[in-house]
N, C-alpha and C positions, 0 to 999 in steps of 0.2 A: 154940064151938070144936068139929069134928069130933074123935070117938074114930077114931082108925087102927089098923088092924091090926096093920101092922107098919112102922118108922120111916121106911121107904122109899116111902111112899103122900102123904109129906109133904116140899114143899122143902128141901132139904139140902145137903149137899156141893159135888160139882164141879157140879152144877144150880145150883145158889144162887149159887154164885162168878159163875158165865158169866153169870144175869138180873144180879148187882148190876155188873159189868163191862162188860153191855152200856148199862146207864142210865149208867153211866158214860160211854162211847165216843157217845152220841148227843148228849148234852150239851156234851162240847168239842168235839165236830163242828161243832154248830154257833156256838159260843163264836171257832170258831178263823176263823169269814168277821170279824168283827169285830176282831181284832189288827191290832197297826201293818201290816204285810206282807199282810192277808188282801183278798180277791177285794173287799169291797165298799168298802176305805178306797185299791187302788191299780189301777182296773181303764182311770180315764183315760189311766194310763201304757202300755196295753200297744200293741201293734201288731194293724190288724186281724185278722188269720190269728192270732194268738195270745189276743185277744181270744175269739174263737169257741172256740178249746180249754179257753183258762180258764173259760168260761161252761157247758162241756159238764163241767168237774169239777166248780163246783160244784153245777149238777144232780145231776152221779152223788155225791155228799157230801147235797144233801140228801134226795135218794133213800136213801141209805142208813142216814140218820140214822131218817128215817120209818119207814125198814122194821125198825132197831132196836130203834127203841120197841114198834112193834105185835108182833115178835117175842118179847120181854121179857112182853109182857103177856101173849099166845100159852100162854104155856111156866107162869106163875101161874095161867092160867085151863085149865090141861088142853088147850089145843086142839090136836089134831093136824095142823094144818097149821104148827105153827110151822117142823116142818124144811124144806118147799116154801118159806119165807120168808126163814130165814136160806140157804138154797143162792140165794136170788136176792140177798140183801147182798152173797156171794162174787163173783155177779157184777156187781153194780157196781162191788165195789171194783175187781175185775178191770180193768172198762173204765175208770174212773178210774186206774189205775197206768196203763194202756195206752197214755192220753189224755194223762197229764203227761210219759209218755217220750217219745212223739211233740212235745210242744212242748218239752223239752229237746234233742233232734236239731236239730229245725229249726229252734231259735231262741239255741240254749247255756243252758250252765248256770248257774246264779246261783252266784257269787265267793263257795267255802269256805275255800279255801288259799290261799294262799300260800309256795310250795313252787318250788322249783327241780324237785325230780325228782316230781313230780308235777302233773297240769294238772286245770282243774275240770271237763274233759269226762272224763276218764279216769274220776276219784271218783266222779264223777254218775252216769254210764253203769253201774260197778260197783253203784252204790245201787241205781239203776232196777230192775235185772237182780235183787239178791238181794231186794228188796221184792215181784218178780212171783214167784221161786223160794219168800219164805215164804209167801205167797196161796196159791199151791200145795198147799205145805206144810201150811197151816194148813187148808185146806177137806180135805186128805186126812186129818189127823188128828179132825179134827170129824165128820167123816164116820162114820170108825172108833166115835168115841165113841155115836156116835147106833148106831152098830147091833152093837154090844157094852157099851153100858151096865146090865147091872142093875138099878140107881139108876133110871134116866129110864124104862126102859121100866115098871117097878114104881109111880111115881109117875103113867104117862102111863094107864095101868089097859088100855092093851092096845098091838097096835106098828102101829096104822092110821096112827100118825106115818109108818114106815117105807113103807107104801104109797103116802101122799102125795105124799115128796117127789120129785125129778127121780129122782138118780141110787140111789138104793135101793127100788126098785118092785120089787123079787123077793127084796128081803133077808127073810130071819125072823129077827123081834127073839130077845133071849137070852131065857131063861124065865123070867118074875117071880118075886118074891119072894114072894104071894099070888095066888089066883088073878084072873085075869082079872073085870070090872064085866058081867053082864049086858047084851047092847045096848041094852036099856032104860032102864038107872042112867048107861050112856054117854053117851049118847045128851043123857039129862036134866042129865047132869053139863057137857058142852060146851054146853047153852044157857043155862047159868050165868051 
């Protein structure tokens, strides 16, 4: 077991939560092609053109499952590409919500209600819509966290995270909680 300097050099907090959430999220990922409803127990039924979209989600599902895993592991093992990794889960998922609202358009919605004053294109469509707003949502906030976390940048031993990924290549991390690993301890630490 490594001595640390100080608590934040070691998995923690909202770091911890997010690896054990993402093993979480890749596991019924792929759990969920296998239920009554899912891509591999009902795909005889679809129509071709809808066929083709449902086959393009579940790529982008288990593209994203893939990228969860190694992500997860990424962020255990210090590597600073994990944020370059998870900014590419956002967009899968992206393209995956993208892909199910287009074969809701063109093909309707699957029967929620039952409702006189409301129809299930109305519900869906609403769904669709606030599902792409929290993607959004949630890649802006994850965002935030990676280039204002303390925590992560203290744990990651410098913020070449932040150079890696897409959209924060000019950010500067906050300032750790100890000093910064030698390039040489880094360096030895990511080929861990």
């Amino acid at each position: 077991m490594k001595n640390y300097a100080h608590r934040y050099q070691k998995l923690g907090g909202w770091l911890l939560t997010i690896v054990i959430f993402t093993f979480i999220g890749a596991f019924s990922n792929v759990v969920s092609h296998f239920n009554s409803n899912g891509f591999l127990r009902v795909w005889p039924n679809y129509q071709p053109g809808e066929f083709w979209m449902q086959l393009v989600i579940v790529i982008c599902m288990l593209y994203i499952g893939a990228l969860q895993i190694t992500y997860a592991v990424m962020i255990i093992r210090r590597d600073p590409r994990f944020a370059r990794i998870w900014q590419l889960i956002y967009i899968g998922s992206f393209l995956k919500q993208a892909a199910t609202m287009m074969i809701h358009l063109g093909y309707g919605y699957p029967e929620v209600l039952n409702s006189e004053y409301s129809s299930n294109d109305a519900v869906g469509l609403i769904a669709d819509i606030i599902i792409l707003l929290l993607l959004v949502l949630g890649f802006f906030l994850f965002t935030q966290y990676f280039r204002k976390s303390v925590r992560l940048r203290t744990y990651m031993g410098s913020d070449k995270y932040l150079k890696l990924a897409f959209f924060t290549k000019k950010t500067e991390g906050p300032v750790p909680m100890v000093p910064d690993l030698p390039a040489e301890q880094e360096d030895a630490q990511e080929a861990t």
